[in-house]
Structures are given as C-alpha cells and as structure tokens.
C-alpha positions in Angstrom: -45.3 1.6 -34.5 -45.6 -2.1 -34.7 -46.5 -3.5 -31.3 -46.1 -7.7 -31.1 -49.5 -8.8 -30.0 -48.8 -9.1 -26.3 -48.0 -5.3 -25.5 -52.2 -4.7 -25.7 -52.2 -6.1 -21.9 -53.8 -3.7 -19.3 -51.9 -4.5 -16.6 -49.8 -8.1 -17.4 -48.6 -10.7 -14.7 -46.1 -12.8 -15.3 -48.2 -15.6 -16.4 -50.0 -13.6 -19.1 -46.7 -12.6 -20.4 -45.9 -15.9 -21.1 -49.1 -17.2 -22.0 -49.4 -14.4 -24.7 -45.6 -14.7 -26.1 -46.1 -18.8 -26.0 -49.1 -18.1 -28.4 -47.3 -15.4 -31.0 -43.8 -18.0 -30.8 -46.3 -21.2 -31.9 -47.9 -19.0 -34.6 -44.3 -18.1 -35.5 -43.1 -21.3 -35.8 -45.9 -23.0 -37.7 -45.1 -20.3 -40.5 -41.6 -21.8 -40.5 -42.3 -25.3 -40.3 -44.5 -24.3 -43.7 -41.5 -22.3 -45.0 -39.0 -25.4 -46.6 -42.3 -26.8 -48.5 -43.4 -23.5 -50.1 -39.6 -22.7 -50.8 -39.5 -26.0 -52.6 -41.9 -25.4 -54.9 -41.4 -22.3 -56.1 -37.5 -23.5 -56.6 -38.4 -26.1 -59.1 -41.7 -24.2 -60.5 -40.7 -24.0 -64.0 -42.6 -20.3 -64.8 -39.5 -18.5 -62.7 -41.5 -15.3 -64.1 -44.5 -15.5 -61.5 -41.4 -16.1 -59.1 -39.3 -13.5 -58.8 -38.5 -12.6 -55.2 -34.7 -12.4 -54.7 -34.3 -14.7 -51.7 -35.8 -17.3 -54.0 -33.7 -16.6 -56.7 -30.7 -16.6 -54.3 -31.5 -20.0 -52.9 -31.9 -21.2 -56.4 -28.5 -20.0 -57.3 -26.7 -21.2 -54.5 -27.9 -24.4 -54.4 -27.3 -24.6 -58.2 -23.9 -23.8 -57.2 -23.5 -26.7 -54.7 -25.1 -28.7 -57.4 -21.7 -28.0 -60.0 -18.8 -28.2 -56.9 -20.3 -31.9 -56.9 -20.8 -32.6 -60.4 -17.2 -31.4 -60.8 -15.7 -33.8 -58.6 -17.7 -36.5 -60.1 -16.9 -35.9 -63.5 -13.0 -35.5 -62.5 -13.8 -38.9 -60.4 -14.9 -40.5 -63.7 -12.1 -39.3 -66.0 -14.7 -37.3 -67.9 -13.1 -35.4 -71.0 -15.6 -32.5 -71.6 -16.2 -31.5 -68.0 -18.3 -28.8 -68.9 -20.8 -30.9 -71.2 -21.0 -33.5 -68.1 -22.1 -30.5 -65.8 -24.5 -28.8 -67.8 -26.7 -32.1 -68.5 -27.1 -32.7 -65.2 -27.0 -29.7 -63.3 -30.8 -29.1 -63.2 -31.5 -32.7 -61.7 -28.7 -32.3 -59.0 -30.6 -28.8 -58.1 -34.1 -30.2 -57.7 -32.5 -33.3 -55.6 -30.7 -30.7 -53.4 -33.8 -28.3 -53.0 -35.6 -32.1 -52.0 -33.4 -32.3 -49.1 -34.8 -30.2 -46.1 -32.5 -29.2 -44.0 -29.9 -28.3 -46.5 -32.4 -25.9 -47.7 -33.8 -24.9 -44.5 -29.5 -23.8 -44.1 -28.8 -22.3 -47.8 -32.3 -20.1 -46.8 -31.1 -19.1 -43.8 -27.7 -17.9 -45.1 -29.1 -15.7 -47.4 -31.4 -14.3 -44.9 -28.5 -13.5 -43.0 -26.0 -12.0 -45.8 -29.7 -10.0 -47.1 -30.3 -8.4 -43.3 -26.4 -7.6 -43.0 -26.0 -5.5 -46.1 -29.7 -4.1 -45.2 -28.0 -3.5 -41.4 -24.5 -1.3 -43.2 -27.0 0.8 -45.9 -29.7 1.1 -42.7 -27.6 1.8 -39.5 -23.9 1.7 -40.9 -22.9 -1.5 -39.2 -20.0 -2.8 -41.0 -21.0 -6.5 -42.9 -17.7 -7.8 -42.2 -15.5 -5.7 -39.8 -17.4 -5.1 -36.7 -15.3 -2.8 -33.6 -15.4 -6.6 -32.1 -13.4 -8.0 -34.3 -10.9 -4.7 -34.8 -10.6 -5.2 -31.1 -10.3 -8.9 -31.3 -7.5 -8.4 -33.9 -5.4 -6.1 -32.3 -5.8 -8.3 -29.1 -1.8 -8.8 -27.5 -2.8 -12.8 -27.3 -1.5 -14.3 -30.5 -4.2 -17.2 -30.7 -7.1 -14.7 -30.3 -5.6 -12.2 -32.9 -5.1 -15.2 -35.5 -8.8 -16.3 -34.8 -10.6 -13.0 -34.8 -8.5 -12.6 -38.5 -9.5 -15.7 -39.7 -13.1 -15.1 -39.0 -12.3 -12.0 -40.7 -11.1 -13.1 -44.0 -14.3 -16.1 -43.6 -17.0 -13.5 -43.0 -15.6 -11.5 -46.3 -15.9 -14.2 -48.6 -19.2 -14.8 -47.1 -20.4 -11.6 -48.3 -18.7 -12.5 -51.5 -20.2 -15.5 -52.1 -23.7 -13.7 -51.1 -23.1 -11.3 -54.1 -22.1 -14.3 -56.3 -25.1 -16.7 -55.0 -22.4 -19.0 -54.6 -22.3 -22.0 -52.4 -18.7 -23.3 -51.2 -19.1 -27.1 -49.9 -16.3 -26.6 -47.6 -18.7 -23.5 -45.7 -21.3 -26.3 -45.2 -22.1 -27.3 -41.5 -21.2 -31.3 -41.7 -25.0 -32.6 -41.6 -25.3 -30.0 -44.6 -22.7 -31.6 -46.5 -23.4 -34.8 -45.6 -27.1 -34.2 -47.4 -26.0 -32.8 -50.5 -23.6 -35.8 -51.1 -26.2 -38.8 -50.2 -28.3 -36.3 -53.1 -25.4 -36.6 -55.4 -25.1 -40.7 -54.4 -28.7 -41.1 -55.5 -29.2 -38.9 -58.4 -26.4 -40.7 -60.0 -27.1 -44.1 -58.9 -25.9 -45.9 -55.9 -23.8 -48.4 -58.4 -22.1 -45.3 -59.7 -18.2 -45.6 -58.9 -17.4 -41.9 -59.8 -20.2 -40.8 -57.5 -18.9 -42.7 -54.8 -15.4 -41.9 -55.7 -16.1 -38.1 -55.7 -18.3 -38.5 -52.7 -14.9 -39.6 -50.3 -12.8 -37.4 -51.4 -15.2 -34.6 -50.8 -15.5 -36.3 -47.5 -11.6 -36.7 -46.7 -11.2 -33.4 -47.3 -13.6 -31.8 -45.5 -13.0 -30.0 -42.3 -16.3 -27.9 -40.4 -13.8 -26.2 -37.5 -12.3 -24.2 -41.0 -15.5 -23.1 -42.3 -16.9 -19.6 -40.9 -19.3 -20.8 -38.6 -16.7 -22.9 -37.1 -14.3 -20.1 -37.2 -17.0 -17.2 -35.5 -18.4 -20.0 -32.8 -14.9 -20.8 -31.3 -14.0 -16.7 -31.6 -17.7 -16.5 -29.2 -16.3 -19.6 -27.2 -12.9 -18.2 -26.9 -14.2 -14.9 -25.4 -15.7 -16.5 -22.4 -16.9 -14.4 -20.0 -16.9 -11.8 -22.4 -19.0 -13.2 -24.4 -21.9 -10.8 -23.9 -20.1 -8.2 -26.0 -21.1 -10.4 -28.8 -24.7 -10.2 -28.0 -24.8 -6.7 -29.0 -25.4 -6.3 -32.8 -23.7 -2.8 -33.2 -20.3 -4.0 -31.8 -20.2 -7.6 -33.1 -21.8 -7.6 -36.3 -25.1 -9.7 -37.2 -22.6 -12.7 -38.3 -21.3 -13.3 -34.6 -24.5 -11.9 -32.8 -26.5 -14.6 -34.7 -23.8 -17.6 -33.3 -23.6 -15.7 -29.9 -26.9 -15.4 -29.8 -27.8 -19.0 -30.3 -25.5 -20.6 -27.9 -26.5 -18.6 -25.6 -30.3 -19.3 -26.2 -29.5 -23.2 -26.8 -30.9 -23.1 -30.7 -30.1 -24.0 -33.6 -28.1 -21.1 -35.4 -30.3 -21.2 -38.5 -33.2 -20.7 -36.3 -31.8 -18.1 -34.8 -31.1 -16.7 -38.0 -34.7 -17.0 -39.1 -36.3 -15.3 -35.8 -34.8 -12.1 -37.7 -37.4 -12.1 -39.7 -41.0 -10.6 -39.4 -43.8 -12.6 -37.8 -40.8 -14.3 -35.8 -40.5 -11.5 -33.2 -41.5 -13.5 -29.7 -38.5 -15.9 -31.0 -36.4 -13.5 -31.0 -37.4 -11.7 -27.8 -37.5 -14.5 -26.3 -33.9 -15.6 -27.3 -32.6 -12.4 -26.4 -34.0 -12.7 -23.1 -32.7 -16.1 -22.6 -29.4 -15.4 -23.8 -29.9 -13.5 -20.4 -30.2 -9.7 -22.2 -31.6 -7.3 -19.5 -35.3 -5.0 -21.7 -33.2 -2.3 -22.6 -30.6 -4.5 -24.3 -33.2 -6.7 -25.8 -35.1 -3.2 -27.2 -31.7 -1.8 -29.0 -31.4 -5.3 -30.6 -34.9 -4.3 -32.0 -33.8 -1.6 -32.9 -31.7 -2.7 -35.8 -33.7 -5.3 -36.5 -37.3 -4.3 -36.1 -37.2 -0.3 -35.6 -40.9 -0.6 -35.7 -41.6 -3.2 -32.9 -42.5 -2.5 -29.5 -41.6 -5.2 -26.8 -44.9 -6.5 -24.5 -45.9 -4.6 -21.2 -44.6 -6.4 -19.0 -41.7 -8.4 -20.9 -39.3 -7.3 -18.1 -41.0 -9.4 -16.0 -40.2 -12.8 -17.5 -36.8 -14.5 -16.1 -34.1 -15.9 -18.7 -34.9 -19.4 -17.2 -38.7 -18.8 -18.2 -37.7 -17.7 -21.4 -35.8 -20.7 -22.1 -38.5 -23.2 -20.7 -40.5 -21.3 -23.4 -37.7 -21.7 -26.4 -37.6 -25.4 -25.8 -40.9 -26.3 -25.2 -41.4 -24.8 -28.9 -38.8 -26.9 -30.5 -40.1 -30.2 -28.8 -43.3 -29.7 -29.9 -41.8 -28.9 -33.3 
C-alpha cells in the first residue's frame, strides 16, 4: 500500500496535517508547473522513436487535428483550389505553433488524461465512460429542461470518447481562452497581413458558442442540480466526466487542474479538493479508491476542516 507522505505521523495535530499536506501539494505542483515545458519538447522532438508514450502521441494528434480544422477554414477563406495540398504544407508549422501556446496544451493534456483514466475506470471498476446511473436518472427526470440537459451531456460525453479514440480535436469542444489561443497561433503563423487568416479567424469566431461544448453542457447539468449537487462528487454514480467539473467548482479550481490532481504524485491535491468540495474521510477514501486503490489518506486527515482545505488549495495557486 501506497501511503502519501503525511500518514508516517505518530500522533498528528491539526497543524502537522497541514503543514505536511502543504509540503507534498508544493512538490506536486512544481512537477506540473515543469509538465507544459517537457511536453513541448518531446511534441516537436523530431526522433518520435525515443518518444513513444501514448499521452504524448495523443497530444500530438489532437493538436495536429486542431492544427487542420484551422487550416481548413483558411484555405476555404482564401478560395484555395487543392485544399488538401494547402493543409499538408503547413500542417506541421501550425502544430508546433499550437504546442508553443501553454495553456492550450496544458487543456488538450488534460483531456486526454481524462478520456485515458475513464476508459482505465470502465475496464478497472466497470464505471460506464459515458452513461453514469447520474445521468440515467437525470434523463428519466419528469422536468423537461433537466431531461434535455442530462441528454445533451449525454450525446457530448460520447463523442468525447470518440474523439479520444480518434485523437481528434473539435474547435467548437474548446473552452473560449482555448480557442482563442489556437486562432492568435493560426493569425501569426500565417502572417498578421494575411486576409484569409483573418477571414477564417472570424468566422471561427462568429460561430463559436462554449455553453454547447461538453464542458459547458456537464457544468450547467452540476449547476442545475443544486443542492444535489453532492451526488456528482461521487465518481461511481456520476462518472469521472462530471465528478471532475463537480469536483472543481466545488473546490474553486480550475477544471484542468482538477483533472490533473488524478494523476500520481498529485495525491494531497486531490485530497485536499475532495475535502474542500466539503467530502466527509470516508467519501474522500472511496474516491481513492477508484483512483488510487493503492493510497492511504494521512493519520489524521479527518481532522482538517473544508475551509482549511481550501485556504490550502488557494494559497498553492497564488504562489503558482
């Protein structure tokens, strides 16, 4: 059994606790903070053989992907005949521009993270990628609105799996500061004078809409369930999809960065989210659970308030 480095206390106070789980969560996030750099250069290493871990790959293709949607448009933008040709000889410049930009890689990473641990989740503990007993309740809900909303986060959280599979990249599922990222990339690789660029860049623009994309669609289903909201902090009934937007409202992060405290070396994030988000030990452990069957929470952990918790989650990210 893995035990996070805080669970070797004797007999822990309250301040240990946090003293201990403030150290592992800085360690935690200084491997993040060095995670977009060292992504970076491995995506636009050219020997792809000494390289071969699937996330990385993954990234690579999706943002590849992005890099054609916008080429695309551009080349329709400038009337070009041979589309195709237009695409292909630029396609590899767009991607390295896109893998330049930080937090647009800091969000393709995190996606495939996510779609990675929730097909690892339905093999490991048969919890369904896309239709969690949540959402089958949600669905057969009597109120029109919620019914209609839990199905369209439905559909969206099936074509996410889809587009996992397919290390695609769909522009329209980008958060806005996302999109907004991969078209100033697209501006500058082409040249700022470039008409077609700026053409394609409003109508990508015009015709985007974030409240239509999935993480639009799952964090007004979590908002719409209000005081039942907790139900969605519990990764067996709601899926990893909505536990990972419940989760971060209710912890006041960043959704990506929830998404990332999933990962190894990120458990005192993640306990300390959980606990925040106002999850009582025993709710926090079962998250573990699925997550990190291995990990044992601190001696003591129960003693640290969701308030505390939170001071600790923010104090992090300002110093980040």
């Amino acid at each position: 059994m893995k035990a996070m480095t805080v669970a070797t206390l004797a007999e822990p106070t309250l301040e240990s606790v946090e003293t201990r789980l403030r150290d592992e969560l800085a360690q935690g996030d200084a491997t993040l903070s060095t995670a977009a750099p060292i992504l970076r250069h491995l995506l636009v290493n050219e020997d792809q053989g000494l390289f071969s871990d699937e996330v990385v790959a993954r990234v690579r293709g999706m943002l590849t992907d992005a890099a054609r949607q916008l080429l695309h448009a551009q080349a329709e933008a400038a009337g070009v005949v041979d589309r195709a040709g237009f695409v292909a000889e630029r396609e590899t410049g767009l991607t390295e521009r896109l893998a330049g930009e930080t937090a647009l890689l800091a969000h393709v990473h995190a996606l495939t993270i996510e779609a990675r641990l929730a097909l690892l989740l339905q093999a490991r503990s048969n919890v369904d990628a896309v239709l969690c007993p949540l959402l089958q309740e949600l669905v057969a809900s009597r109120d029109d609105v919620v019914a209609a909303s839990a199905m369209a986060a439905l559909a969206a959280q099936a074509r996410f799996i889809q587009h996992h599979r397919r290390m695609a990249l769909p522009l329209g599922e980008l958060p806005g500061d996302s999109l907004h990222a991969a078209l100033l990339a697209m501006r500058e690789e082409a040249g700022e004078q470039d008409h077609a660029a700026v053409a394609a860049e409003r109508y990508l623009r015009d015709s985007f809409d974030e409240s239509r994309g999935r993480l639009g669609l799952i964090s007004r289903l979590v908002m719409g369930m209000g005081k039942t909201a907790l139900r969605a902090l519990d990764i067996g009934h709601a899926g990893l999809a909505i536990f990972a937007t419940s989760l971060a409202m209710a912890s006041g992060q960043q959704r990506d960065l929830a998404v990332l405290s999933f990962s190894d070396r990120q458990f005192a994030r993640l306990a300390l989210a959980m606990r925040a988000a106002g999850l009582k030990q025993p709710a926090v452990e079962a998250q573990f659970l699925y997550l990190h069957p291995d990990v044992v929470l601190p001696e003591g952990f129960d003693k640290l308030a969701a308030h505390h918790a939170a001071m600790l989650l923010a104090a992090a990210s300002s110093n980040g």
